[in-house]
Phi, psi and omega in degrees: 000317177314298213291298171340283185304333199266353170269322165266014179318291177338292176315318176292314178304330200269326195273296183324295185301306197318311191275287227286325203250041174269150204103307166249358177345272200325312215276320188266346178288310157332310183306299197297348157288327176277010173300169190270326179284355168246008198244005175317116032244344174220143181248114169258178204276347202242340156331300166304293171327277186330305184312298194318325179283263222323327202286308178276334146272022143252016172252337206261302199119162311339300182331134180288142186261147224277152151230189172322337174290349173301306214238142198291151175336321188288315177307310177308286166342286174275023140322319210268325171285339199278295174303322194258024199216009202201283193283300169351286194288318165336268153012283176317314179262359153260012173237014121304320206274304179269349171266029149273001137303333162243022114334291172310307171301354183271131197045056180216003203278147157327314180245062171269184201258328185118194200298310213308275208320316200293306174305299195306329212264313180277328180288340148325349195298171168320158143300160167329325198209077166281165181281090227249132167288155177332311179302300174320302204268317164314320138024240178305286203319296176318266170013275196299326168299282174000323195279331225282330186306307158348309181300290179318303165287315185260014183257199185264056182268199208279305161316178165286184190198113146237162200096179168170152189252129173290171161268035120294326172288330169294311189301325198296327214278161208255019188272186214257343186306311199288315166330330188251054181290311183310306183273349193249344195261337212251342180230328154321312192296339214271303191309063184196165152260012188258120189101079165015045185088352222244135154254349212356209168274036197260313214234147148212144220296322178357157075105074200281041138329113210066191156230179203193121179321293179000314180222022178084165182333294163253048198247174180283160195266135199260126167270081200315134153225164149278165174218168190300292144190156208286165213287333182309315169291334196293348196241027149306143141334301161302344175274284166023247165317322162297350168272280213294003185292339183270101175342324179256000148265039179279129192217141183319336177256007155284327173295332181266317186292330182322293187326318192064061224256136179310163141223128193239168159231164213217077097127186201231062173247210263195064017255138206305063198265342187266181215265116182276183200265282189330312192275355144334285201276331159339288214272358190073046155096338192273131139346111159219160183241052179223142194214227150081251181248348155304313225236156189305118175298356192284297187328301195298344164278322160314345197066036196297301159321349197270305198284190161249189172305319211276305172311276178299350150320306220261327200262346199035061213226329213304311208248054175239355195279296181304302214294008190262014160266001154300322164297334171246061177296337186283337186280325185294333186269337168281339178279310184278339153316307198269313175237042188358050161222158194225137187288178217305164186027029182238000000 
């Protein structure tokens, strides 16, 4: 059976990767091309650039997007360990950590009842390992490679770097990287003991060796690099506004918001390509392409972008998500100072 197996491994591992990373694939195939051993021997500013437009069309389109048939064993191999020694338990423990946070938020709302509540709510929080659906766990995977791809292109690693990206030219650029603001600038990052509490863009997931309290015993280990800048300045307010002040980083999703173009959600399904319903109800339905320190920092600790309908329903939360721009008046007033609209019923 051994001899057996070790003649089909590959082929099994292949079948394995295939169900587990179906939904994220693109995103861990980036990660493993954006490694410092495949971007090898210099990483330049047009090295990136480039790497990044392939990226978004094969998520976007034209480009056929890439699969397991790409990559040779040695690859397959480390995806797998990379997944299952990294992103997988990770996963578990920012998807505990944040809906005992919004667990915690039921009677904690602008119109809560008061302590009685705050008490009845935490002890209510989750198990340790909650059960997350399929949609929920793409999520976080997508987050989570995204960031580590981030690390990887823009940090200091083992290659040369030459060049370097301010954060207004990182936020401009149109790629799946910049997409994981929600979860990695406002809440991943929180999620460490490392840092004063912190991941900021300083760390990366890399190479899971040791612990860290954070994540148990055998949990990954966070690997100080430098970086070009960290993901918390690129989704400042101030980056922000500093990308559209240049005309020509003006963009199709600056245009739908001018525009105020609907945004609905269709649902929680698999894979999870729309838009999820918290950040739906965030914006009251309108298009918006602002994130970072626009948006309530209270959200970011729920991991808010992450769940489906069904979860928040069952949390009894859905309808504390607009109101939690009652906590950010100041966000609500840079927003209609800069793009002179305010969101739906503010």
């Amino acid at each position: 059976m051994h001899a057996q197996y070790r003649s089909n491994r590959d082929t099994l591992l292949r079948a394995c990767l295939a169900r587990e990373l179906d939904g994220c694939f693109v995103d861990a195939y980036a990660c493993l091309k954006s490694r410092v051993r495949m971007m090898r021997p210099v990483r330049t500013d047009e090295k990136i650039t480039d790497f990044l437009a392939g990226y978004r069309t094969w998520i976007e389109g034209p480009s056929p997007p890439p699969d397991l048939s790409s990559l040779n064993p040695g690859s397959c191999r480390w995806v797998a360990a990379f997944h299952v020694s990294v992103i997988r338990p990770l996963c578990r423990r920012y998807a505990a950590w944040a809906l005992a946070n919004l667990a915690r938020t039921r009677g904690t709302s602008p119109n809560s009842q008061g302590a009685a509540n705050k008490k009845a709510d935490s002890e209510a929080a989750p198990a340790s390992q909650p059960t997350l659906s399929r949609s929920e766990e793409i999520r976080i995977f997508r987050a989570l490679y995204r960031y580590e791809t981030f690390c990887h292109l823009f940090g200091r690693n083992r290659c040369n770097r030459y060049g370097g990206f301010q954060e207004e030219k990182i936020n401009e650029m149109p790629s799946p990287v910049s997409i994981s603001s929600c979860a990695t600038e406002g809440s991943i990052n929180r999620y460490s003991d490392t840092d004063g509490g912190r991941l900021h863009g300083w760390y990366h997931l890399s190479r899971p060796r040791g612990a860290s309290q954070a994540f148990g015993s055998q949990g990954p280990r966070n690997s100080r690099r430098q970086i070009d800048a960290p993901l918390r300045k690129v989704f400042w307010n101030v980056t922000q506004n500093g990308r559209r002040d240049e005309s020509t980083a003006v963009n199709a999703r600056d245009e739908a918001q001018q525009r105020r173009d609907p945004m609905e959600f269709r649902g929680d399904i698999v894979p999870p390509d729309g838009p999820p319903l918290a950040w739906v109800l965030l914006w009251g339905g309108i298009y918006a392409n602002l994130y970072g320190e626009y948006t309530p920092s209270s959200l970011k600790d729920w991991g808010f972008v992450m769940w489906d309908e069904r979860r928040l329903v069952e949390l009894g939360v859905k309808d504390l998500v607009s109101i939690q721009w009652e906590t950010e008046p100041d966000a609500i007033s840079l927003i209609e100072e800069y793009y002179e609209w305010r969101p739906a019923g503010y």
